[in-house]
C-alpha positions in Angstrom: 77.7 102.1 57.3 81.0 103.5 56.3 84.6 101.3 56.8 85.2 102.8 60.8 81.5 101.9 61.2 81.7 98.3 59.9 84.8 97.5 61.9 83.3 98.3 65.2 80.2 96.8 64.1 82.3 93.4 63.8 83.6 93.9 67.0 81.0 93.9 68.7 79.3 91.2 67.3 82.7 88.8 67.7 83.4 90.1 71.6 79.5 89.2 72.4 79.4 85.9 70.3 77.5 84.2 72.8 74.4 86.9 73.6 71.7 86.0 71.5 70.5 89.5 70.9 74.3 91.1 70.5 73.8 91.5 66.6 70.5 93.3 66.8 72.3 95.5 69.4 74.8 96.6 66.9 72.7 97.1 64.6 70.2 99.5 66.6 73.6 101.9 67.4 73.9 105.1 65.5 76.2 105.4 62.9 77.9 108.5 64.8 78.0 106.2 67.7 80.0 103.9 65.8 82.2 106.3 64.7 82.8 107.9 67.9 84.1 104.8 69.3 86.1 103.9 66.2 88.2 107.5 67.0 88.9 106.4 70.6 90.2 103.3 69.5 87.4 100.7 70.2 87.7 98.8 67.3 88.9 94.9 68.7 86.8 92.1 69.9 89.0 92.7 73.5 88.1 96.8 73.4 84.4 96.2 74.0 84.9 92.6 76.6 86.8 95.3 78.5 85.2 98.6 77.7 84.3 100.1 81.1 81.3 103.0 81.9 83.9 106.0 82.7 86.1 104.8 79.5 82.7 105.0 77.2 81.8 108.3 78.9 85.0 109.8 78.0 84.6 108.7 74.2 81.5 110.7 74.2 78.7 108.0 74.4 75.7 108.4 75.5 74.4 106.3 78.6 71.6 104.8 76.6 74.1 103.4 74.4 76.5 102.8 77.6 74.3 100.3 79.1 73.8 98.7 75.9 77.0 97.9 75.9 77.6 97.2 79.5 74.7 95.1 78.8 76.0 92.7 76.1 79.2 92.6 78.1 77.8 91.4 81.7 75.8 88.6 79.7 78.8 87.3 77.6 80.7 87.3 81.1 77.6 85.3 82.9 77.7 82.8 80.0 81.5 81.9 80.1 81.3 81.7 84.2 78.7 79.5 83.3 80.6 77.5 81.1 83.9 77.6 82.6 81.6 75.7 85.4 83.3 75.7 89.2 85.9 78.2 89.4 88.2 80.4 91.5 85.2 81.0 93.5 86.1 77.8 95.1 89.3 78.6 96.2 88.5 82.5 97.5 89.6 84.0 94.5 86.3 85.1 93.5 85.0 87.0 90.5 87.9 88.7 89.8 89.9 85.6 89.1 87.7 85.1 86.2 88.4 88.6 84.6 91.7 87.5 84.5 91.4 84.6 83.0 89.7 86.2 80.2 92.9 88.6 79.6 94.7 88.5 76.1 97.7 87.2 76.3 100.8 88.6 78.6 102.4 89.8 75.4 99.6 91.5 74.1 98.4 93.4 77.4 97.9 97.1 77.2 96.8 99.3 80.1 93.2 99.4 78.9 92.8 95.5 79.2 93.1 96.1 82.8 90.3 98.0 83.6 87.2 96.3 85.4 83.5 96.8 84.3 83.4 99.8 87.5 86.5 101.6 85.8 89.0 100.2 88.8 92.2 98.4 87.9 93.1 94.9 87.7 96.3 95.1 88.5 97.4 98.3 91.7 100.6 99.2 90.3 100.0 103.0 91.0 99.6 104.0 87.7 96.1 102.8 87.0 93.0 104.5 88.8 90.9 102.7 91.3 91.3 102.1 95.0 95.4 101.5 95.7 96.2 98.7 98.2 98.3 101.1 100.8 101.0 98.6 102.0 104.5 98.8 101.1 105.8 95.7 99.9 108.1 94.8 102.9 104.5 94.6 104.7 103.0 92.2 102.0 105.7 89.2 102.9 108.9 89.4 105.2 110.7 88.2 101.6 110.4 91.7 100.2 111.9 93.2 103.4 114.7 90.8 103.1 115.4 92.0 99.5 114.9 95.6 100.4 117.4 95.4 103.8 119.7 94.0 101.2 119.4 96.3 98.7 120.0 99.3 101.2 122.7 97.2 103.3 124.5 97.6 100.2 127.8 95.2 101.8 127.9 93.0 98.6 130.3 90.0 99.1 132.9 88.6 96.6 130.7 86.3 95.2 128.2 89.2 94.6 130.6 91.9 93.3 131.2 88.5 90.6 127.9 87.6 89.8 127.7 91.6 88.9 130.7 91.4 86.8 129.4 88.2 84.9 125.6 90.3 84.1 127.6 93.7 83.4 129.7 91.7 81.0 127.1 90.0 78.9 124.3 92.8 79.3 126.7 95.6 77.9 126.4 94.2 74.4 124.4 94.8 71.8 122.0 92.3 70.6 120.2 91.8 67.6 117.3 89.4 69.5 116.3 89.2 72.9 116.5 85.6 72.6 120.6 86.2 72.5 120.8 87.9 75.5 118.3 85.8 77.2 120.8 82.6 76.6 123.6 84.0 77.6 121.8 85.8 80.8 119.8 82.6 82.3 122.3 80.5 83.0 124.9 82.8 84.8 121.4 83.9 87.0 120.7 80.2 87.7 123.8 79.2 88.6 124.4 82.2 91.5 121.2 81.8 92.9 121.7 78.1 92.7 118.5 77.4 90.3 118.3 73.8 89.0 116.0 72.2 86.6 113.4 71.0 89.0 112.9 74.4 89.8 113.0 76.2 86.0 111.6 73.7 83.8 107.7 73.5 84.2 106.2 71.8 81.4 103.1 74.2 81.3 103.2 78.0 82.5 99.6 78.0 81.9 97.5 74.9 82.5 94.0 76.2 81.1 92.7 74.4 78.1 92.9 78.0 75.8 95.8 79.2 76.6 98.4 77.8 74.1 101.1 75.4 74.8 104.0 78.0 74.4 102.8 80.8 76.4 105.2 81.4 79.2 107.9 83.7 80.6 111.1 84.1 79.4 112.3 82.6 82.6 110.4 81.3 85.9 111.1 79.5 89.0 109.0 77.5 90.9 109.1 75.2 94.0 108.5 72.3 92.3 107.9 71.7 88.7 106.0 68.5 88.9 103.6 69.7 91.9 104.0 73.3 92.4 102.8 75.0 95.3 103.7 78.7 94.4 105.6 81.0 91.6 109.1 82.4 93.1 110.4 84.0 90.0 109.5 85.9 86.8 112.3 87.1 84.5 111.2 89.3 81.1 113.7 90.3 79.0 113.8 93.3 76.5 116.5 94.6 74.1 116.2 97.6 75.9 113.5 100.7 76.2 111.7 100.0 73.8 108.6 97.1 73.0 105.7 96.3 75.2 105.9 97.5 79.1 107.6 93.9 80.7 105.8 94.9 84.0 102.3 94.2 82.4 103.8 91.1 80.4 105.1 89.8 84.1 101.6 90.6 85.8 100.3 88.7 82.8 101.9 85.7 83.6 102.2 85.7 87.1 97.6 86.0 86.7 97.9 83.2 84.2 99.9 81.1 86.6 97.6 81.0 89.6 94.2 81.5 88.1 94.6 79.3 85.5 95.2 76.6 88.6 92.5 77.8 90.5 89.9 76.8 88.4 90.6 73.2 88.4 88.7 71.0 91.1 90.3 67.7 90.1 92.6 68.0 93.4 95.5 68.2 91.1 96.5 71.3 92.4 95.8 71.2 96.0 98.7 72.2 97.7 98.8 75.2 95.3 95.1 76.1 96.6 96.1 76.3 99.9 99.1 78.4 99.3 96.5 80.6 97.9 94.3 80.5 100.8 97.2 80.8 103.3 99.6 83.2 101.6 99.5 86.3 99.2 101.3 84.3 97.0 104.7 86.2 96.5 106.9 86.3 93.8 109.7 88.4 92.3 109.7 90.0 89.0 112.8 90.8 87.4 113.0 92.9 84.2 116.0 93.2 81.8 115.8 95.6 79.5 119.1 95.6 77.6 122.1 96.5 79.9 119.1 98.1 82.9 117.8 95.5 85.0 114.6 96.3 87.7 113.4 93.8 90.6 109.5 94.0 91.8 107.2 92.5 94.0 104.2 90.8 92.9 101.3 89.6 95.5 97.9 88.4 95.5 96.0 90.4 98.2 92.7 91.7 97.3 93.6 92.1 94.1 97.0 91.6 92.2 99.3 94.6 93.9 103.1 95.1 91.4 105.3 97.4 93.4 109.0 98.3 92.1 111.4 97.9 94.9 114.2 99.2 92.3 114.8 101.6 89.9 116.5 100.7 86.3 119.7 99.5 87.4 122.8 100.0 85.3 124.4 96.3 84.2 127.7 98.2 83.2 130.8 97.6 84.7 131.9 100.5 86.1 134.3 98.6 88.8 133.7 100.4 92.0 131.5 102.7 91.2 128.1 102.9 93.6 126.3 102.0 91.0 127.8 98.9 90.5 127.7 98.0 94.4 124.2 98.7 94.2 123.2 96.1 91.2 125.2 93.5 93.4 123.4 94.3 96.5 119.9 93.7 94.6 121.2 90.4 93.3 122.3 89.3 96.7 118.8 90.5 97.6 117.1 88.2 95.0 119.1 85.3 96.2 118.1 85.7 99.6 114.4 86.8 99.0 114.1 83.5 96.8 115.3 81.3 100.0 113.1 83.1 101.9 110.0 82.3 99.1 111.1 78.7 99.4 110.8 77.9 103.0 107.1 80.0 102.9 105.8 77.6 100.4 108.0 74.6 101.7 106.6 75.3 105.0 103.2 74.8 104.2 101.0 72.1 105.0 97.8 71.0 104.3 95.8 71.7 107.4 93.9 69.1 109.0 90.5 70.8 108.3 91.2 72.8 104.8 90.6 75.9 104.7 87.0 76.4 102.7 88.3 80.1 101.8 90.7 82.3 101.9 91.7 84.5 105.1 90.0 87.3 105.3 93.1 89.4 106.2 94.9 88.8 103.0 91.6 90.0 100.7 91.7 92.8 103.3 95.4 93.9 102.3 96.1 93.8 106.2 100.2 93.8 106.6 101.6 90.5 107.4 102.2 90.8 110.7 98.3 91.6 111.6 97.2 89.0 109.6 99.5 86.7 111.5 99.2 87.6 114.8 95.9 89.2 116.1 92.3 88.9 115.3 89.6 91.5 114.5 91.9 94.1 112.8 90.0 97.0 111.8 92.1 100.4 110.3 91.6 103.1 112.2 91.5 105.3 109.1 91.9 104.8 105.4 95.0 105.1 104.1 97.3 105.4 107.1 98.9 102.0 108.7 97.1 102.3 112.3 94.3 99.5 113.3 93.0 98.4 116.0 93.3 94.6 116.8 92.4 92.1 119.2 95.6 89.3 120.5 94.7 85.9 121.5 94.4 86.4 124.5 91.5 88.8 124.4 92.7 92.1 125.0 92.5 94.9 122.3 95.5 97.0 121.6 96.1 99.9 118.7 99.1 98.7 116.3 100.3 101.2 114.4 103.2 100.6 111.4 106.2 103.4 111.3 109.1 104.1 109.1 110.1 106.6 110.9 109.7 106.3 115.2 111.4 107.6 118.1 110.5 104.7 120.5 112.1 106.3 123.5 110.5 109.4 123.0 107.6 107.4 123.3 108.4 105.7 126.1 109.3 108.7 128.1 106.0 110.8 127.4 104.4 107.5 128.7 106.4 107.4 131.6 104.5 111.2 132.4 101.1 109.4 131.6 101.3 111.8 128.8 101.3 108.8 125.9 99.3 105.5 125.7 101.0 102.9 127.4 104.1 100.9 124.5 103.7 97.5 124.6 105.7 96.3 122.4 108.2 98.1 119.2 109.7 95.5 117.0 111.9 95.9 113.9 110.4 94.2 110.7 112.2 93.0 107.3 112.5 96.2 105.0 113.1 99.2 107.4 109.8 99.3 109.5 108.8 99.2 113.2 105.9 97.4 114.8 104.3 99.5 117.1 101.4 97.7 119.4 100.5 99.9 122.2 97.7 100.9 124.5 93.7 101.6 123.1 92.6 104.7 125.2 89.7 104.2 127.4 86.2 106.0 127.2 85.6 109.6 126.1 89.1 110.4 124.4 89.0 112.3 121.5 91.3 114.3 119.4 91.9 118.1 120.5 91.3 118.8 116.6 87.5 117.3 117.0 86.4 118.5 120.0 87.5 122.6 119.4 85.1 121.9 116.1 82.0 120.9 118.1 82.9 123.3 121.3 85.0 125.7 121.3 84.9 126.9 124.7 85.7 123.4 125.7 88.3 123.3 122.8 90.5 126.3 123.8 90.3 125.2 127.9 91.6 121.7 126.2 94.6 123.4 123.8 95.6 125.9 127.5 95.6 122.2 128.9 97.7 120.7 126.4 100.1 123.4 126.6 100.8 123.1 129.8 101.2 119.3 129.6 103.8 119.9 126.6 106.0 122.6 128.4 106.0 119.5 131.4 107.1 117.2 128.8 109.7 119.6 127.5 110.9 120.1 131.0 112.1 116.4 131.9 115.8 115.6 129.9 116.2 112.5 128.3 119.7 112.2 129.7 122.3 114.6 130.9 122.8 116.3 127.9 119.5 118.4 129.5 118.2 118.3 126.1 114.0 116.9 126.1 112.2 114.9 123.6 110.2 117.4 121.2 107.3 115.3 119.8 107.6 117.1 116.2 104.1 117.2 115.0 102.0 118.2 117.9 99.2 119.2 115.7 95.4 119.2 117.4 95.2 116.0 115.4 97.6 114.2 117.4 96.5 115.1 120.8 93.8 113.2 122.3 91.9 115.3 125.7 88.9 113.9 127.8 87.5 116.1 130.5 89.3 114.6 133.4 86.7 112.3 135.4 86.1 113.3 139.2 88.5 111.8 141.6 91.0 111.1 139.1 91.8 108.9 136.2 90.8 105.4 136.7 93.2 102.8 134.5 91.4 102.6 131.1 89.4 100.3 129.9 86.8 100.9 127.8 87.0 102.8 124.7 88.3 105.4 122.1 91.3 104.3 119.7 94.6 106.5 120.4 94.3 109.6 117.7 91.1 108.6 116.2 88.1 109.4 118.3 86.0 106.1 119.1 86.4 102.6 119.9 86.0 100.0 122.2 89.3 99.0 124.3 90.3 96.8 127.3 94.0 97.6 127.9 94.5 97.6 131.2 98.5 98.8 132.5 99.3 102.5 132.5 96.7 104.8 131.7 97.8 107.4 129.7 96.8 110.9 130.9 95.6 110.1 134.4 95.9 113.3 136.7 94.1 116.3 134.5 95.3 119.6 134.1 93.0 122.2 135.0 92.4 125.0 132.8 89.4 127.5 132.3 87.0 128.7 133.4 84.9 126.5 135.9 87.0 124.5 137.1 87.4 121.8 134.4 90.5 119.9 133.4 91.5 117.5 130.7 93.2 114.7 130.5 95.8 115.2 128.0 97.5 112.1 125.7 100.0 112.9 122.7 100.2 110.0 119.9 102.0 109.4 116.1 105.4 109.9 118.0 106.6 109.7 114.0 109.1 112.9 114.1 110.0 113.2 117.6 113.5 113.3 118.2 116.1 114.9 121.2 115.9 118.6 120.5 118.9 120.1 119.0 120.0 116.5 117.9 116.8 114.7 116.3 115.3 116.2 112.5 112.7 115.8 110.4 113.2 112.3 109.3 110.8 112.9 105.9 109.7 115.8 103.5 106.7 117.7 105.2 103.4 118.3 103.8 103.5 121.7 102.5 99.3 121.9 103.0 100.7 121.6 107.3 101.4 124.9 108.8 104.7 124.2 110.0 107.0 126.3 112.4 109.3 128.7 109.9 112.5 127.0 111.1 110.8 123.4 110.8 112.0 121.2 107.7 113.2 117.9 106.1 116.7 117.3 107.3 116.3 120.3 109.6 116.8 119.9 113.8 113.8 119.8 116.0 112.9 122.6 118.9 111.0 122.5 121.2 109.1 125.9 120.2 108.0 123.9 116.7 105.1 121.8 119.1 104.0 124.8 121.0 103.8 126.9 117.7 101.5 123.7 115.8 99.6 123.1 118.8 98.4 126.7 118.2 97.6 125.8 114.6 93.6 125.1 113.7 92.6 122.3 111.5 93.6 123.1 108.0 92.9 120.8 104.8 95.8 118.8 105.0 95.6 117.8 108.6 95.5 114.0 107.8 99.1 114.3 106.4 102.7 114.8 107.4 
């Protein structure tokens, strides 16, 4: 066995220290095997207790020698569960609490320490593969919308545009230790967002037995420092772009924070459990590297989920230049995010029967407010923000989550009985709307599905909805005389039902507005009531436009985002660009095409 082989050999035998067979396993690999894994850099004890199916396929081994490996690692893993005796498991946090508890140290973390034995991340930062968790931050916790509506208020006040001053005027130096800048940096952040030492001085980061003493943040606030119930701050600092990535370093600590809790069943940490439980645990990570500065969000949903809310941020004091206003708006934003932190995890209270797990909603990355508010949330579709979801008082409604939506155009297609029925539009923390409107009835379905299973039926359905847009386009808004033009009036976003004898009867019953099937009871204004008749035979649809996204008053209204270039679009249709009526009627003609999921 040559050097390269010998020091995988010893990894191997020191990351599976606890299988009895591990050393005869090493021993029984090929020497090119070793060698091949010594060239893609598996050559630590923490290379092979992380070492993942899709990363040993790409180093070339073979899956004999895959599972062998796999192998050693599952049983090492069984045997420290076993050891480690109750854990997260308790609390809701399951197994993945304990893969992070077996993570090297925050300083040490490199993106291949994040991988789990299936070859998904850890950590959903966007960078790593596996399954991402969809939701903006602003839709995690109200707190990150405050910070974001902040940030893009940009209105600093005095107090902000000084607090800027004080960071640009120690950050623009040049430091020969991060420990400089740190000092000189802390105490000028504590003091403007009113920080004081029974909020910044806990005794133990990490309260797990292996972990050592000294391991912790460069700065952190809590709630509480002798009982704390959450983590509201994690500062890194860097001399500037260079070192170890301070995002993985904060996702470090914020895992060692709250697992390392988790695990104990002495009742020590009670109220912190049921934070966990109750909450997806939110907290703000600030980085500083040198004169840059960056705020994101870290929460606990299904799995850890680190979002940047800004980009690198100059700390240079360039008086009134936007950039400047724009560092003082994201402190302001800090300040009131972490008041906002404080009364979520002051305002809990132990409930009278404890929760025995945690809520289902949060594992499920559902936005806050469905996880608040309703029960039996199902998405519609993966990957879009549209569910349907049951209120307490029994009747199911579709919520959908919009950037970008033209509520009165909404309101006055539904008006025609050519839009479900709008319950309710709300604004939300951090620039979205709430949309909770009407679940079609029975035998709706998109215009795009049925033309693929019948097209006779399909092109009597699109002569249909072409007369039922030209009526839309027909009634002004006001007395401009200018209509609402829907803006992405593709098949997909037209639901049709052949139009039942003797008229529309108000829906109950079932199929999810621009999805194609499932159960309802809505009740008020059925949408698409009255067919239109078209084709041969007699036979009329029903006709129901939904994702009222891009609509707009033609003429006045535009594209409100960048358009998905895989959409056949109408030539004169772009970002930025004014909406016409003649850009529905020209996608309405358009057949499915690859993309049609997308704007």
């Amino acid at each position: 066995m040559d050097k390269q082989g010998h020091v995988v050999h010893k990894a191997i035998c020191e990351a599976f220290k606890d299988v009895p067979n591990a050393i005869g396993a090493a021993n029984r690999l090929p020497p090119e095997v070793l060698l091949a894994l010594s060239k893609k850099g598996y050559q630590t004890c923490d290379s092979f207790r992380y070492a993942t199916r899709q990363g040993l396929r790409e180093a070339g081994i073979e899956p004999g020698h895959t599972d062998t490996i796999l192998g050693l690692q599952a049983v090492q893993v069984a045997h420290e569960r076993e050891m480690a005796g109750p854990g997260p498991s308790s609390t809701g946090a399951g197994e993945y609490a304990q893969y992070l508890l077996n993570l090297p140290a925050p300083s040490k973390l490199q993106p291949t320490n994040l991988l789990l034995p299936d070859g998904s991340a850890m950590l959903q930062n966007w960078r790593l593969p596996g399954p991402q968790c969809g939701i903006p931050p602003q839709l995690q916790h109200p707190a990150f919308g405050v910070f974001l509506d902040w940030l893009h208020k940009c209105k600093p006040n005095q107090d902000d545009m000084e607090a800027a001053a004080c960071l640009c005027g120690v950050a623009a130096s040049y430091y020969s230790k991060e420990e400089e800048l740190r000092q000189l940096l802390v105490p000028k952040l504590r003091d403007y967002l009113s920080v004081g030492d029974q909020h910044d001085t806990l005794p133990q980061f990490s309260v797990r037995a292996e972990d050592k003493s000294h391991l912790k943040p460069d700065w952190c606030v809590v709630d509480n420092v002798n009982r704390p119930t959450g983590l509201l701050v994690i500062l890194e600092f860097k001399n500037g772009l260079t070192g170890g990535d301070p995002s993985l370093q904060g996702f470090g600590y914020y895992s060692k924070f709250w697992a390392s809790r988790l695990v104990d069943t002495t009742g020590k940490y009670s109220d912190l459990h049921n934070a966990f439980r109750r909450t997806c645990c939110p907290a703000l990570l600030i980085e500083v590297l040198g004169p840059l500065l960056r705020v994101s969000s870290l929460a606990w949903l299904g799995r850890i989920v680190l979002y940047p809310m800004t980009p690198l941020l100059n700390m240079l004091w360039l008086e009134d230049d936007p950039q400047v206003l724009q560092l003082a708006c994201a402190l302001r934003g800090v300040k009131e995010s972490l008041r906002c932190l404080r009364d979520c995890y002051s305002g809990l209270r132990p409930p009278a029967a404890p929760l025995q797990a945690r809520l289902s909603g949060l594992e499920a990355g559902l936005p806050y407010p469905l996880r608040e508010r309703y029960v039996d949330v199902e998405q519609v579709q993966a990957g879009t923000l549209l569910y349907k979801a049951t209120r307490a008082n029994g009747v199911q409604v579709a919520v959908k989550l919009s950037r970008h939506y033209c509520v009165e155009a909404h309101q006055k297609w539904a008006g025609l009985k050519l839009a479900p029925a709008l319950y309710e539009a709300e604004q939300l923390p951090g620039g979205y709307q709430l949309l909770e409107m009407e679940l079609l009835g029975e035998g709706w379905q998109s215009l795009d599905a049925l033309a693929r299973v019948d097209v006779a039926a399909g092109n009597s359905a699109m002569a249909a909805a072409l007369q039922a847009l030209q009526r839309a386009h027909a009634h002004a808004h006001d007395d401009s005389g200018r209509p609402f033009v829907h803006g992405d009036a593709r098949p997909t976003n037209i639901m049709v039902r052949r139009a039942p004898r003797g008229g529309g009867a108000p829906g109950s019953g079932g199929v999810e507005a621009g999805s194609g099937g499932v159960e309802t009871g809505s009740g008020g204004v059925e949408a698409g009531s009255g067919g239109v008749e078209a084709g041969s035979g007699g036979v009329s649809f029903d006709i129901c436009f939904v994702d009222f996204d891009f609509s707009g008053l033609e003429g006045v209204g535009t594209y409100p985002s960048p358009l998905n270039p895989v959409v056949p679009w109408a030539p004169d249709a772009g970002f930025g660009l004014p909406l016409h009526r003649s850009h529905d009627e020209f996608q309405l003609q358009q057949r499915a095409s690859p993309g049609a999921g997308a704007k």
